[in-house]
N, C-alpha and C positions, 0 to 999 in steps of 0.2 A: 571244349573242356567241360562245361556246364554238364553237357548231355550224360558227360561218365557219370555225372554224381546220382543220378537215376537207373533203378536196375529197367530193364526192359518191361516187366510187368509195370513200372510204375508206382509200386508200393513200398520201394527201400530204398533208404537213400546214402550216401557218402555226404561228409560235411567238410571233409577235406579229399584234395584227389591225388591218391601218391604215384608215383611214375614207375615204384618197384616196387614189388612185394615177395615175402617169402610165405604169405598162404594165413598169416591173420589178421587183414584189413576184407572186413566185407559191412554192405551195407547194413542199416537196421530202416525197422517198421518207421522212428518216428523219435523225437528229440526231447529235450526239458525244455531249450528254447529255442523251437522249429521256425525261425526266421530263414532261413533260408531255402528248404523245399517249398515253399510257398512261392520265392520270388522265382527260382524255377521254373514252375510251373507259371508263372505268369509269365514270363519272361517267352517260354517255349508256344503258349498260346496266342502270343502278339506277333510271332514270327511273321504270321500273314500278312499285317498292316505293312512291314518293313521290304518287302519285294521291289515296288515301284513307288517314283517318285514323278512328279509335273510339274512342268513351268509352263507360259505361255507358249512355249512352241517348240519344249521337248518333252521326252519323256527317259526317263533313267529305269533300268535296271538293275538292280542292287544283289537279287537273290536268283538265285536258280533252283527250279524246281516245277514237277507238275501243275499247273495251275489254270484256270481262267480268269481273266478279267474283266472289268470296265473302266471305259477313261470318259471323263469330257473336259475337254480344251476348248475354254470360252463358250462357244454353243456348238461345236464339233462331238459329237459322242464315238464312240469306237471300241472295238474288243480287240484282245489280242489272249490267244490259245497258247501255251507253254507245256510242248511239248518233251520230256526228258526222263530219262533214269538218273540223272545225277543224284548223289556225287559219286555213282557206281560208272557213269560216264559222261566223259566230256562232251557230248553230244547235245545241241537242243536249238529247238527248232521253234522259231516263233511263228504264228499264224495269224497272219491280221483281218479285222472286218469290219467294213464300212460302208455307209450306205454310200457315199460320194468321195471322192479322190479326197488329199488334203495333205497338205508339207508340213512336215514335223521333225524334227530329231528324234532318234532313236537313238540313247546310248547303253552301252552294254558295258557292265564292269568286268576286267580284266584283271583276275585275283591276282596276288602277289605272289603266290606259288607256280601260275601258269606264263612259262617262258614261249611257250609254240603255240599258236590257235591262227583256223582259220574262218573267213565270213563270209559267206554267199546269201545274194536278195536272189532270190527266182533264180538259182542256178549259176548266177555270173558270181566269179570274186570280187571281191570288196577290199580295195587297197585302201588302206587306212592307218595312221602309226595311233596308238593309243595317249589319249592326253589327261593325266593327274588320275591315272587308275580305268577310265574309260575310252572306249572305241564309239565316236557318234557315225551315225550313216543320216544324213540331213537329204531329205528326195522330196517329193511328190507321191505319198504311198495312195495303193490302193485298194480295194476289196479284194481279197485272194491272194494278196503277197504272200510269200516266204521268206522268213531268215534263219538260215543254218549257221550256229557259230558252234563250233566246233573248238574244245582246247585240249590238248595232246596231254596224256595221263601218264606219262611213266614212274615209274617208281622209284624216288628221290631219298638224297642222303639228308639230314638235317644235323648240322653240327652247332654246336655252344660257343657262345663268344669266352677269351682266352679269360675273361674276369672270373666265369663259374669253372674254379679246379675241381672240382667233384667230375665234371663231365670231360675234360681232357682225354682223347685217345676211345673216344667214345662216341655215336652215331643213332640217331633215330631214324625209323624209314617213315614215309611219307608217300603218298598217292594223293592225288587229287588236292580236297581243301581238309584232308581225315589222314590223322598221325594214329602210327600203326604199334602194338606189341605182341611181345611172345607171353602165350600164358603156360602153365606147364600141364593143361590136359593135353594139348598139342604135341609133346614132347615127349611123352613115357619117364614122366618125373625127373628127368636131368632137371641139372643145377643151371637156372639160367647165365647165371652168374659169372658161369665158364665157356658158352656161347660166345663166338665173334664173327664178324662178318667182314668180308672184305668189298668195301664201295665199287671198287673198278667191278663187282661180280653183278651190278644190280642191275644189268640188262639181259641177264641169267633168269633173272625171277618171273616165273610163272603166275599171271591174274587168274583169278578162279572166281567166280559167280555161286555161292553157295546160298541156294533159297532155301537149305532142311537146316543151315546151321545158324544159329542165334538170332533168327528172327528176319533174314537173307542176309548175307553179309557176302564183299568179295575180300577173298585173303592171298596173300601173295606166300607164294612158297620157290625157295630159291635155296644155292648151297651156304653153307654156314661150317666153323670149324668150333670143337668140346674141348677144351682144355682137360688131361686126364693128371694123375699123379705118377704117369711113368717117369723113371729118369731121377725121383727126387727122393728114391729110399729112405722117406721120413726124413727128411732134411727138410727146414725149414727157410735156409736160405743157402743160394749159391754164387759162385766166381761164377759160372756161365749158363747161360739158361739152357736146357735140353728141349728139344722140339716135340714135346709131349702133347699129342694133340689128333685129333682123328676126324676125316671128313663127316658131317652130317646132316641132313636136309633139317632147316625151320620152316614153320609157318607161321605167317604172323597175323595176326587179326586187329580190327579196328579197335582203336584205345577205348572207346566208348563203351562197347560191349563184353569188356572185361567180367570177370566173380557173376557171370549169370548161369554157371557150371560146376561144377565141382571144385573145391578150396582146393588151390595151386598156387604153386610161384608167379608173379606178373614182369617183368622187367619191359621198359621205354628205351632207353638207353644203352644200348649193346657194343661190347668190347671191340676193337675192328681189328683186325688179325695182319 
């Protein structure tokens, strides 16, 4: 959520992040009292520290992402390569390096969004149930190991608990650990508003890897239904509702990357049909 409040260049910001818009929330250069771009940005430049963690005789993974490292456990020194494209894939692959053998735990966090993942050391599966958000694999590792963990990426409904009625009958999509919206350059100016989606359709949705659009981004494009005014001859209300409505494709993009394009409508939360 932080990341939205920064445009992509880095030089404008949001101090609030709204989940709808009708096209006049965008960032500005800079604040009266800019406390908070500040701790964003520090906040986004500590990210590194917060990857891995050690004890005597494990090691945690908290983060995912491309990286290298170094460890020493007591007088044991070691690397490990973090191999990945997350959070565009569930894919990643650790690489260990050591001048001598050495037993350790390796645990790997298990985000609360990922229901399916699997683990392979050197190619074998790795049966394992996950304990308090991680999956440890405790061995004898070696120079030249591999671990592939792997967690299944579909593209998920996310609904409101019954407390918040604003969002009642309504749905956010979701990929990976990145919650996703409709902006309306995407759209040809339609009213988000009248957009809905039906959940059972989200194994419909197409992943798309776009490196020309906002900096890369992957967006999901799937079918969706437009609420028109057929049916309501300027009536404002009726005994029955007419089926006023017409098939048509969304695309939706990561919430983050929102207003770094032309002033449009934004919507998170979308109607479910």
């Amino acid at each position: 959520m932080a990341h939205s409040g920064v445009s992509l260049e880095g030089s404008h910001f949001f101090y609030e992040n709204p989940l709808a818009s009708l096209g006049h929330h965008h960032r500005t250069p800079w604040f009266l009292c800019p406390c908070c771009p500040p701790n964003v940005a520090r906040t986004i430049a500590s990210v590194g520290s917060h990857f891995y963690s050690t004890g005597p005789k494990d090691v945690w993974v908290h983060l995912y992402g491309q990286n290298q490292a170094e460890f020493q456990i007591s007088d044991f020194r070691f690397q490990i390569n973090q191999v990945t494209h997350y959070p565009w894939d569930g894919k990643v692959r650790f690489e260990l390096g050591m001048a001598k053998p050495h037993k350790f735990a390796l645990h790997l966090r298990v985000p609360g969004w990922c229901n399916r993942f699997t683990c392979k050391v050197n190619g074998s599966v790795i049966k394992a149930t996950p304990k308090n958000g991680y999956l440890a694999i405790n061995r004898a590792w070696k120079n030249g190991d591999v671990v592939e963990f792997t967690m299944a990426m579909p593209v998920q409904a996310v609904y409101a608990h019954p407390s918040v009625r604003q969002l009642q009958g309504r749905v956010a999509l979701q990929r990976g650990p990145l919650v996703y919206c409709l902006e309306g350059a995407d759209h040809d100016g339609a009213e988000l508003e009248r957009i809905a989606i039906d959940p059972r359709t989200l194994g419909q949705f197409a992943i798309e890897y776009r490196p020309d659009l906002l900096g890369g981004v992957t967006v999901l494009r799937g079918p969706g239904q437009i609420y028109t005014d057929g049916g309501w001859e300027g009536l404002l209300y009726r005994n029955n509702k007419p089926s006023a409505s017409k098939r048509t494709k969304i695309t939706a993009i990561p919430y983050y990357a929102w207003d770094n394009r032309e002033a449009g409508e934004m919507r998170v939360w979308l109607r479910t049909s």
